[in-house]
C-alpha positions in Angstrom: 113.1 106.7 111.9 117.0 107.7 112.2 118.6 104.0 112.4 121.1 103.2 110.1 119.5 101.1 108.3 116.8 103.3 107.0 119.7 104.4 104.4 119.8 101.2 103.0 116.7 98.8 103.1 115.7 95.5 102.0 112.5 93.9 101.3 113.4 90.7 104.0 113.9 91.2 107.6 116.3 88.9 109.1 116.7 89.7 113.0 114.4 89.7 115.9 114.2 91.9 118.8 116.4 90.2 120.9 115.6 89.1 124.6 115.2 91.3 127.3 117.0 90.3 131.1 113.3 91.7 132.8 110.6 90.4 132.5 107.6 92.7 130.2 104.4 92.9 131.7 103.0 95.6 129.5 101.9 94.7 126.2 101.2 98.3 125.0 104.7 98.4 123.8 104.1 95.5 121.4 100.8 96.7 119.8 101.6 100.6 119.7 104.2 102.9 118.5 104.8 106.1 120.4 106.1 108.4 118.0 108.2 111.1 119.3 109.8 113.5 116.9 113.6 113.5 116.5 115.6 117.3 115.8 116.5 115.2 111.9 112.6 114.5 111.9 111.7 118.8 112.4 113.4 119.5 109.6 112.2 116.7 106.8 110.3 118.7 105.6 113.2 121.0 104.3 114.7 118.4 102.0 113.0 116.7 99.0 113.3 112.7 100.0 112.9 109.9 97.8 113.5 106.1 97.7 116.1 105.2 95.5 115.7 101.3 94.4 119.8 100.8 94.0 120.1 96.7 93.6 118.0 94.4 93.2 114.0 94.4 93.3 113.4 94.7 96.8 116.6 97.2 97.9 115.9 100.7 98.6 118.4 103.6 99.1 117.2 107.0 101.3 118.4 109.6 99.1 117.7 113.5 98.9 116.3 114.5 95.5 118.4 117.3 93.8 116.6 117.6 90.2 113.5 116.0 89.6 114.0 116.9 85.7 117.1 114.4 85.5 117.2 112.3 88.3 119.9 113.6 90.1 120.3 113.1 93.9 122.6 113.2 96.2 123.1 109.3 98.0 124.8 109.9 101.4 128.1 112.4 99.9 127.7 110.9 96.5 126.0 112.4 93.2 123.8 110.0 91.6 121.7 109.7 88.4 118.4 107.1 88.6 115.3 106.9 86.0 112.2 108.4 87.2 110.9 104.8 87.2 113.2 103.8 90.1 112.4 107.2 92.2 109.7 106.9 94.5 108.1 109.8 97.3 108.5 108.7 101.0 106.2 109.5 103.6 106.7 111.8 106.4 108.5 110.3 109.6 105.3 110.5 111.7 103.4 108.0 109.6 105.3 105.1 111.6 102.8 105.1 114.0 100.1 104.6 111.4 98.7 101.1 112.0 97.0 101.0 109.0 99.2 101.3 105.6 95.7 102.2 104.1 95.9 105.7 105.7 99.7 106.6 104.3 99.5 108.8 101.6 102.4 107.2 99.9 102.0 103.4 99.1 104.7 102.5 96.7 106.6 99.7 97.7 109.7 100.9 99.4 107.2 102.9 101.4 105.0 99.7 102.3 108.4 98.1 103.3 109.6 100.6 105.3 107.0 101.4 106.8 106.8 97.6 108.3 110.3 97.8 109.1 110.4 101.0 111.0 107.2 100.0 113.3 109.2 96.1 113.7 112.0 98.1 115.0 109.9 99.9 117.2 108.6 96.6 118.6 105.2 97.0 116.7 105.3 93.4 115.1 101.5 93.7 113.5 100.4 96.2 110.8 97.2 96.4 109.2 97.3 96.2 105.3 93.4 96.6 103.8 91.6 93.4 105.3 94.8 91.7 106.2 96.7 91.7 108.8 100.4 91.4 108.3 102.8 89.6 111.2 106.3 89.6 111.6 107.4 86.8 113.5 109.4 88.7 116.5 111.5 85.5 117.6 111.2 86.4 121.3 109.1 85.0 124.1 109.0 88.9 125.4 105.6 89.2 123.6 103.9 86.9 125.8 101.7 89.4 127.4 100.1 90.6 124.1 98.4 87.2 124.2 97.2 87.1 127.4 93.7 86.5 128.7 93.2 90.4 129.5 94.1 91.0 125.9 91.7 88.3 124.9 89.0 90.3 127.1 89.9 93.3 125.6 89.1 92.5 121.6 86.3 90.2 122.6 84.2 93.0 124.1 85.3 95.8 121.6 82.8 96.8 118.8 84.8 96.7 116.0 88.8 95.7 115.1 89.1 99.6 113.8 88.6 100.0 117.9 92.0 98.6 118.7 95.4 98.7 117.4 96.3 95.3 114.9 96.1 91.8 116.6 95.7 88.5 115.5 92.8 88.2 118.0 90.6 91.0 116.2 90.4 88.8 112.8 89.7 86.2 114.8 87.1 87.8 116.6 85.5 89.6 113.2 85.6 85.5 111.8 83.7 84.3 114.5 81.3 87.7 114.4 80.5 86.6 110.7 79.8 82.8 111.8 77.8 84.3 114.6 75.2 86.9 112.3 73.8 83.2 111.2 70.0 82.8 110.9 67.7 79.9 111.1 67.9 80.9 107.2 71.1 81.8 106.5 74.1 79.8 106.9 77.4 81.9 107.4 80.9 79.9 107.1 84.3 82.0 107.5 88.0 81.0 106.7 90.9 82.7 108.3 93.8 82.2 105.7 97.5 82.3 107.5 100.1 82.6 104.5 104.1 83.1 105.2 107.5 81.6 103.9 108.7 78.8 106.3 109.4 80.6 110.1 107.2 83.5 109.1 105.0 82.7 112.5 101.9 80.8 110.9 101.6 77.5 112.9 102.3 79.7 116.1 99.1 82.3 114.4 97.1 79.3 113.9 97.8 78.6 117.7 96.6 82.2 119.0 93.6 82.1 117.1 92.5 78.7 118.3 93.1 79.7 121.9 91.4 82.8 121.7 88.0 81.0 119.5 88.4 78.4 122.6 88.4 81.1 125.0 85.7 83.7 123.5 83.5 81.3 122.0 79.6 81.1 123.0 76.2 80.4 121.8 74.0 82.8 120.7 72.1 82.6 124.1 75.5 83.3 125.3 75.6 80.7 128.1 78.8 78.0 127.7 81.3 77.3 125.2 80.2 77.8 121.4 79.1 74.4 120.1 79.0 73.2 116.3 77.5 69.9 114.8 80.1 67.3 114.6 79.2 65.1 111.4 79.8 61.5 113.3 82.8 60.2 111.5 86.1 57.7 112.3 89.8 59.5 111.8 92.2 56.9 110.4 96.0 57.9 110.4 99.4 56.4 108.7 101.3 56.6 112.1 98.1 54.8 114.2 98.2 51.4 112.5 95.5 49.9 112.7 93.8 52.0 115.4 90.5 54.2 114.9 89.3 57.0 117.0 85.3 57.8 117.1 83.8 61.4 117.2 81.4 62.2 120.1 77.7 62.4 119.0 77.2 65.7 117.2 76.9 68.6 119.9 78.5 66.8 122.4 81.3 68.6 122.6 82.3 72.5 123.4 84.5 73.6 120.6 87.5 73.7 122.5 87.2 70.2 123.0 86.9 69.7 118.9 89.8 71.4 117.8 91.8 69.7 120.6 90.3 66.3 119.2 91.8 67.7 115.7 94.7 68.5 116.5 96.5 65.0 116.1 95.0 64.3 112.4 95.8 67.3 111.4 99.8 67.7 112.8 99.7 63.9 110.9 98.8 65.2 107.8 99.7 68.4 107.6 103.3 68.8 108.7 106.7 68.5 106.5 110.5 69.1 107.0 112.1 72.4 105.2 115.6 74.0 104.9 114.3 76.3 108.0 111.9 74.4 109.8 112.5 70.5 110.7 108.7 69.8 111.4 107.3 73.2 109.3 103.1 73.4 109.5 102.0 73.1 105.3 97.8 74.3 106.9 99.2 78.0 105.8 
């Protein structure tokens, strides 16, 4: 909570955590923070600290409150004067290790911000914001192991995503619990919704969830891969000419095999060049 660039935040983070020479075969590092209490952090309390928003919408300033009446606080050695509108309360250095914004007891925006920052610099790339789940994209191959099949095991056998600390894999799991609590009655559908700027992380998401739905899915009799009726229907493409490709009866296949079986007519159709990203996913 003491880097230097808690003085002056902005909205967009821009560097990743680097890449580590040994190899990480703990993945608690990359789902938890471990908050230890600096000397600067047992005296917080002392001070009155606010975020200061000192250029443009989305830059924040750290700055110790002087008088509340006019404004004035004290930005690094430097006197300053801001309208109550552009003063906002921070919460206490422990919160980092909150996984769930919904429990801070300050939620203005700097503090939502920062509070994504501070755990992304801690390693902690996923943060639970009400019923989403936000992801910053940590541009290393270090985090690996938080995807692995004991992982996987882990949030398919826990009751409940408030169980475990945030993970792509419990939204997936609570999505396929929903499709599950169907009756002979009642039919339950369930969209997972993956929204970002280009390079935010969504294709590579969209990836995780469809391995772990391959991996965890079964029938209700829980023998074998889930199976789904496949509406018998012909896939015709740009880029195949004059080629055609047939589904499988309906049933015939697990649904691992089906979103494989996707997977081409929907890269086909669903992909574009950006600025950032020469072959960028538009399914978002």
């Amino acid at each position: 909570a003491n880097s230097p660039q808690q003085n002056n935040m902005a909205g967009r983070l821009t560097v990743g955590f680097g890449r580590s020479t040994a190899p990480v075969v703990d993945p608690e590092q990359f789902l938890e923070v471990k908050y230890v209490a600096t000397p600067e952090d047992l005296t917080w309390g002392d001070k009155a600290w606010r975020w200061a928003r000192t250029g443009d919408a989305n830059v924040f300033s750290k700055v110790e409150l002087l008088d509340e009446a006019s404004g004035e606080v004290l930005l690094g050695t430097e006197r300053k004067t801001f309208a109550k509108e552009d003063l906002f309360q921070m919460n206490p250095p422990n919160s980092v290790a909150l996984s769930r914004m919904s429990q801070m007891s300050q939620l203005y925006e700097p503090c939502v911000l920062y509070h994504i920052r501070a755990r992304y610099e801690r390693h902690v790339f996923q943060t639970y914001s009400g019923l989403f789940l936000v992801v910053v994209n940590p541009y290393t191959d270090d985090v690996k192991p938080v995807y692995s099949a004991d992982v996987i095991k882990r949030y398919s056998e826990a009751p409940s995503r408030a169980d475990l600390p945030p993970h792509i894999f419990a939204v997936a799991e609570e999505a396929q619990q929903t499709v599950r609590s169907a009756s002979a009655t009642v039919t339950r559908t369930h969209c997972i919704l993956c929204t970002g700027e280009s390079g935010a992380g969504k294709t590579e998401n969209t990836k995780k969830i469809i391995a772990y739905l391959a991996a965890t899915g079964i029938n209700q009799q829980g023998q074998g891969n889930l199976r789904t009726t496949v509406r018998r229907t012909t896939i015709r493409t740009s880029f195949t000419a004059s080629a055609a490709r047939t589904l499988p009866p309906p049933g015939s296949q697990s649904l691992k095999e089906q979103l494989q079986n996707a997977n081409p007519a929907l890269e086909a159709f669903g992909n574009a060049a950006t600025t950032r990203n020469n072959n960028s996913s538009r399914f978002g």
